[in-house]
N, C-alpha and C positions, 0 to 999 in steps of 0.2 A: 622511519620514512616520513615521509613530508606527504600528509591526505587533507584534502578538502572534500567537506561534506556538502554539498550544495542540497537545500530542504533540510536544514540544519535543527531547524524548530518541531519538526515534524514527529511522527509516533513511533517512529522508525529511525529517523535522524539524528533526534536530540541523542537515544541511547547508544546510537553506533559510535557518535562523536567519542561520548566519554568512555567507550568500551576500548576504541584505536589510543584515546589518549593516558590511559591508565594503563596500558601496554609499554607505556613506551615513545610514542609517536606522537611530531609534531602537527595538532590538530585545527585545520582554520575550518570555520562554519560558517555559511553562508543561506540567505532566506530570505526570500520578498516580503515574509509576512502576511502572504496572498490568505491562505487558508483561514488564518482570520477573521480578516475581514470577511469572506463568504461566509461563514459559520454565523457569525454575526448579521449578515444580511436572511440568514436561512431561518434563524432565530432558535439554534442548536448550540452546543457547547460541550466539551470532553465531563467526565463524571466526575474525574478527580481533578480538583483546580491547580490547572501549572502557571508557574511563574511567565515572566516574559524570557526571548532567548537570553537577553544580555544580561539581566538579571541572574537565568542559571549558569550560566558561564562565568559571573562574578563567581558564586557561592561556588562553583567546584572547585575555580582557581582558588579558594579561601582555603575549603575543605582540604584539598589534597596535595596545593602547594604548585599543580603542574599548571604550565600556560596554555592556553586556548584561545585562538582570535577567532574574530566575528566582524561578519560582515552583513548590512541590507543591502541585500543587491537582485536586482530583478536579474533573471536570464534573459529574459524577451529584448533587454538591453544590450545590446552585442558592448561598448563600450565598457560597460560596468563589468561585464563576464572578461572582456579581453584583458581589463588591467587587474583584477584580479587575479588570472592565472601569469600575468606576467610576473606579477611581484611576487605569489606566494611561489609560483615556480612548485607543482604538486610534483612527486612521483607516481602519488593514484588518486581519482577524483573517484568516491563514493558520490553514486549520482541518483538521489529521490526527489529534484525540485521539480514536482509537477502535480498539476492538480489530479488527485488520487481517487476520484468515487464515478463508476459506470452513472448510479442515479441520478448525482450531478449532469451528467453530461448528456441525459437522454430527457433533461427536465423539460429544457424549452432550446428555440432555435440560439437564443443570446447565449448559456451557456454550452451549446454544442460547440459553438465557432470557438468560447473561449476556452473549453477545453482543449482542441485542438492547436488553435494560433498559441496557447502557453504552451503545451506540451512540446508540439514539435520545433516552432521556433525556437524555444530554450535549448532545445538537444543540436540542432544545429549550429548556434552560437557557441556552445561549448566547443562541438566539434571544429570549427573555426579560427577559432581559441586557440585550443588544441593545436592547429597545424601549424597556426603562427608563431605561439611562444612555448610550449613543451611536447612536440612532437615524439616523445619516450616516455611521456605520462601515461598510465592505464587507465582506459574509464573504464569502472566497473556500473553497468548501468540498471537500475532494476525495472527488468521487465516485469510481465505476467502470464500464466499461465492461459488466462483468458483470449490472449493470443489467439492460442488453436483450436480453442471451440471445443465441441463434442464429436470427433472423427469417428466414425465407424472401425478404425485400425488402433492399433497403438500409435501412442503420440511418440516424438524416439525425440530426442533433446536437441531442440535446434535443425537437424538437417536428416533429410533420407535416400537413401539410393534408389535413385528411381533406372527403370530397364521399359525400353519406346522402342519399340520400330529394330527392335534389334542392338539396340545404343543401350548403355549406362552412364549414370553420371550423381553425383552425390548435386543436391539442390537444397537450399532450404524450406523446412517444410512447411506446407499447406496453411497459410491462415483462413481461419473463422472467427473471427472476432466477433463479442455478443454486445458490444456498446460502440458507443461515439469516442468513449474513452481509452475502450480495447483497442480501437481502430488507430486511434494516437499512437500506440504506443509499437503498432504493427508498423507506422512507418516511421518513430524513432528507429527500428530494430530495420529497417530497408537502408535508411540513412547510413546508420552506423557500419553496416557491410560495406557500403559503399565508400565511406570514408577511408575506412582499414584496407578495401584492394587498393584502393588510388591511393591515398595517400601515407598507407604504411604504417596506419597510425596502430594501436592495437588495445582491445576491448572485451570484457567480458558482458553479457546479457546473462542478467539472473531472472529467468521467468519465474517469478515465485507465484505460491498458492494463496492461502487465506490464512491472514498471520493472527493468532490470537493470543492472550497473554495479558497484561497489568504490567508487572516488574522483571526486571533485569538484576543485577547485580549491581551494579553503581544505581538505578533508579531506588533501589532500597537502602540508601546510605543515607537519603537524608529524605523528607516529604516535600521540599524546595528541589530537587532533582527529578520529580514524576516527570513521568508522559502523558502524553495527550491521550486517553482512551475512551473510544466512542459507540452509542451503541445504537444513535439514531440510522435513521433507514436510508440517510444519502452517504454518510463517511461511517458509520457503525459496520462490523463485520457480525456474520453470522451465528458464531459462538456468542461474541460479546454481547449482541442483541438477547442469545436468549437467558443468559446467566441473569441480565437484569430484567426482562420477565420474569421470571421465575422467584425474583428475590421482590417484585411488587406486587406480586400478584395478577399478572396479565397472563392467558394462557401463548403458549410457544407459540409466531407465527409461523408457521409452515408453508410456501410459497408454490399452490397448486398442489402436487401431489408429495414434495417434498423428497421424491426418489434424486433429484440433481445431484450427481457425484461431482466433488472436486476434490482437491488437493488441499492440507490444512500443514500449518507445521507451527509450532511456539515459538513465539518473539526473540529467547535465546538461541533457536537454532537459527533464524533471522542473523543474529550476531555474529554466530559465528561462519555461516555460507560468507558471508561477505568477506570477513576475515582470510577464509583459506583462499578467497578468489583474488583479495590483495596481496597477498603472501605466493599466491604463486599465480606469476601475471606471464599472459599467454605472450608470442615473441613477435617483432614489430611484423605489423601486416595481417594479424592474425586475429580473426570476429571467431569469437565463442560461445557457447549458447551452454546455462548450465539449469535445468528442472529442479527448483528449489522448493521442494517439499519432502514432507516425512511422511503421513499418511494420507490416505483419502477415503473419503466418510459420505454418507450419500446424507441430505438436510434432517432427513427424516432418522435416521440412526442418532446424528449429532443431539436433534432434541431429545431422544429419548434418553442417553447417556447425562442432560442436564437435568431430566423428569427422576431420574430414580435416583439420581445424588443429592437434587434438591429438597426428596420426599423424607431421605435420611437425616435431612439437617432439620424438618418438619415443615417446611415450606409445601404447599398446595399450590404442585404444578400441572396446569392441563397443556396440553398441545391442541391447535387448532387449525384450521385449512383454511387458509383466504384462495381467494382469484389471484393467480399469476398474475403481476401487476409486468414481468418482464416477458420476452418472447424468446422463450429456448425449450430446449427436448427434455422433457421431463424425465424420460426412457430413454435411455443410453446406454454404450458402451465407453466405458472410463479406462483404459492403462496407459497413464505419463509413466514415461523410462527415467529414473531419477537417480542414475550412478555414479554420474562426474563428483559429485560433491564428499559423496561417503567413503568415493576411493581415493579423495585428499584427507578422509579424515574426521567427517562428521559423524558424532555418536550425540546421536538426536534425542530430545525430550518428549516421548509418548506420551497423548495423552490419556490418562488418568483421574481416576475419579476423586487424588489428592488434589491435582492441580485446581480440577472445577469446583471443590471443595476449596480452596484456596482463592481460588475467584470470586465465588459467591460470598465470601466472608468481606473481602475488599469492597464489595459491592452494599453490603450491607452497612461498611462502614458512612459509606458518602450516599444512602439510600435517599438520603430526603432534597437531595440535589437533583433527582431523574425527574424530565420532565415526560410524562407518559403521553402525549400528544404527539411528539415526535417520534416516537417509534415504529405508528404502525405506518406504513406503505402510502403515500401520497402522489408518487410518480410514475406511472406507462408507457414502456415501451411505445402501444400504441398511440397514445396522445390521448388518451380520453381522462386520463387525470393529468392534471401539469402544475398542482402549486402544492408545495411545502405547507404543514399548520400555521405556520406564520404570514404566509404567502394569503392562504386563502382567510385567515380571520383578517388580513387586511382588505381586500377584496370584501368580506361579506360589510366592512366595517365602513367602504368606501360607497357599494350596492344604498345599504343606509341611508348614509346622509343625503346620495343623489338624490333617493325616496323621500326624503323628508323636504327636499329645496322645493320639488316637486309638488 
C-alpha cells in the first residue's frame, strides 16, 4: 500500500514509518518540524539524541535498501497538505501531525490558541485534501483516551446506546476532555464524523492511552534510527518520567494522591494498533472509534512497580506527593472497553518488570544528558504557575537586570 505519515519525525511517527516500510509498503513522511522548535523554545530535549528526519531517512534507505520520501510540510498550510496528497495519492494516511502535550497547551493563553489552530486546522486540511484528491484514502487518525475523561460508567469505544423518553439511538459518546489539548483533539474526532456522513470519506480514530517504551524493532537496528524519548513534564509521559528519577536519583513524582487510573500500552503495541487499523480499513462513509490500550494502572501502582525493579538494580528509589499541578478526580471509576483491536489481532506487550529493567538500563546509558530541572511540574491547570525552568530562569534573569538599570 501507498501510506503517508503525517508527524513523521515524531516518537510515534518516525517508528511507524519504518515498521509500514519494512513490511513492504510504500512510505512517504511528512513534518513541520514544529516540535522542535518548541522543545527548544521550552529549553527541553529527548534523552537519547536523534538525528534529523531527512537524515534518518537517508541512513534507513542506506541500511535496508527500501525507499522512503519526506516531506516539510506544515498542515496548517491547506496548499502544501493538498499537493502533497495529490501527487503521493495515499491509500492510508497514518495521522500524528499535531502538537501532542496537555501541559503544553494549558501553559499560557499563546499556546492554548496554538494548540488548537495546529491541531484542528491541520485535521481539516487533511480532510479537505482528502475529498479533493483521494476520496478512498483511510485516515487512520490518533486520537486519545483523554477524550472521555473520568465517567462514572464504562467508557464503550467511541459510541453508546443511549434510551430518552422512550427512544433509542447509538450516539457518540460523552466527552470530558482534561486539557486545551484533549479538547483539540475532541473536535478533530467531531470534524472527522462529519466528514465520513457527508462526504463518504472513511476513518479510523485510535483513542490511545499513555504509550511508554524506548525501542522498537527497526529503532534498534542502528543508534542513527532512535526515537525521540522524553521524560520532561510538558512532552515526557508518566512511566518515562519516572524510570529517569529513579535512575538520578529524584524521588517518583506522584501527582496529588496518585490514585489517577488510565490506560498505558508499549510503543510496540502502538505499532502494531495502527497496523491492523491499516490493514483492515473500515468501508467508505464509515467513522470508527478503536480504544488503544492494553492495560490500565492507577499513577501510584505504576511508581511502585519502578520502586521495587529499581531497588533490585540497587538504585535508591523513593516516591513522593507533590500538589496536583492539574485539575482532575483523583478518585475514580476507570473501565475503557478495549476489544476492537485484540479481535483483529493484537497480542499485546505487558508490562513487566524486564521491560522497566530494560528501560532503566537505556536510561542509564544517556544518564548524564538528563536535565533534572525539567522534570518537576512547572505548569497549572489553574494558572498559578505558567513558565517552564527555562521560561522562568529567564524571567528571574530579565527581573535582574530591570533591578540593576534601576
Amino acid at each position: 500500500m501507498r501510506i503517508l505519515i503525517l508527524g513523521g519525525d515524531g516518537y510515534l511517527g518516525w517508528p511507524t514509518a519504518m515498521c509500514f516500510s519494512r513490511r513492504g509498503h510504500e512510505v512517504w513522511v511528512a513534518d513541520s518540524l514544529a516540535k522542535r522548535h518548541w522543545e527548544q523554545e521550552l529549553g527541553v530535549e529527548p534523552l537519547i539524541p536523534i538525528s534529523s528526519l531527512k537524515e534518518r531517512v537517508k541512513l534507513w534507505r542506506r541500511m535496508t535498501g527500501l525507499e522512503m520520501g519526506v516531506s516539510i510540510a506544515d498542515l496548517c498550510d491547506y496548499e502544501a497538505v493538498s499537493t502533497l496528497i495529490q501527487d503521493f495519492q495515499p491509500e492510508a494516511i497514518v495521522h500524528y501531525g499535531e502538537q501532542p502535550s496537555a501541559p503544553f497547551s494549558m501553559m499560557d493563553q499563546k499556546r492554548a490558541v496554538l494548540t488548537q489552530v495546529n491541531n484542528v486546522t491541520g485535521t481539516l486540511n487533511v480532510l479537505w485534501a482528502l475529498r479533493r484528491h483521494a476520496p478512498d484514502c483511510h485516515l487512520v487518525k490518533l486520537g486519545t483516551m483523554g477524550e472521555y475523561g473520568t465517567p462514572n460508567i464504562d467508557i464503550e469505544e467511541g459510541f453508546i446506546e443511549i434510551e430518552h423518553n422512550g427512544r433509542k439511538d447509538v450516539l457518540p459518546y460523552p466527552k470530558q476532555p482534561g486539557s486545551f489539548y484533549h479538547l483539540s483533539k475532541v473536535h478533530d474526532s467531531h470534524n472527522i464524523l462529519f466528514a465520513c456522513r457527508v462526504w463518504k470519506l472513511r476513518s479510523t480514530d485510535l483513542n490511545q492511552g499513555v504509550v511508554y517504551g524506548v525501542e522498537t524493532e527497526e529503532t534498534a537496528l542502528h543508534p542513527g534510527l532512535a526515537t525521540s524519548f522524553h521524560y520532561d513534564e510538558v512532552f515526557g509521559t508518566a512511566l518515562n518520567r519516572f524510570c529517569v528519577q529513579a535512575v538520578v536519583g529524584i524521588p517518583l513524582t506522584l501527582y496529588g494522591k496518585g490514585t489517577q487510573q488510565r490506560g498505558f500500552l508499549d510503543i510496540r503495541d502502538t505499532l502494531r494498533c495502527v497496523e491492523l487499523a491499516v490493514l483492515n480499513a473500515p468501508e467508505a462513509g464509515e467513522y470508527r472509534v478503536f480504544n488503544q490500550l492494553t492495560e490500565t494502572f492507577s499513577l501510584r501502582d505504576l511508581a511502585k512497580l519502578v520502586q521495587q525493579q529499581g531497588k533490585k538494580l540497587g538504585l535508591a528509589v523513593e516516591i513522593q506527593r507533590l500538589k496536583n499541578p492539574r485539575v482532575e478526580a483523583e478518585d475514580h471509576y476507570y473501565n475503557p472497553r478495549h476489544d476492537k483491536l485484540n479481535a483483529l489481532g493484537l497480542t499485546p506487550h505487558l508490562l513487566s518488570d524486564v521491560l522497566i529493567e530494560s528501560m532503566l538500563a537505556r536510561i542509564q546509558e544517556n544518564a548524564h544528558r538528563i536535565r533534572k530541572a525539567s522534570i518537576l511540574p512547572h505548569v497549572a491547570w489553574d494558572g498559578a504557575i505558567s513558565a517552564t525552568p527555562a521560561h522562568r530562569a529567564k524571567s528571574k534573569a530579565a527581573h535582574a537586570a530591570l533591578t540593576s538599570a534601576h
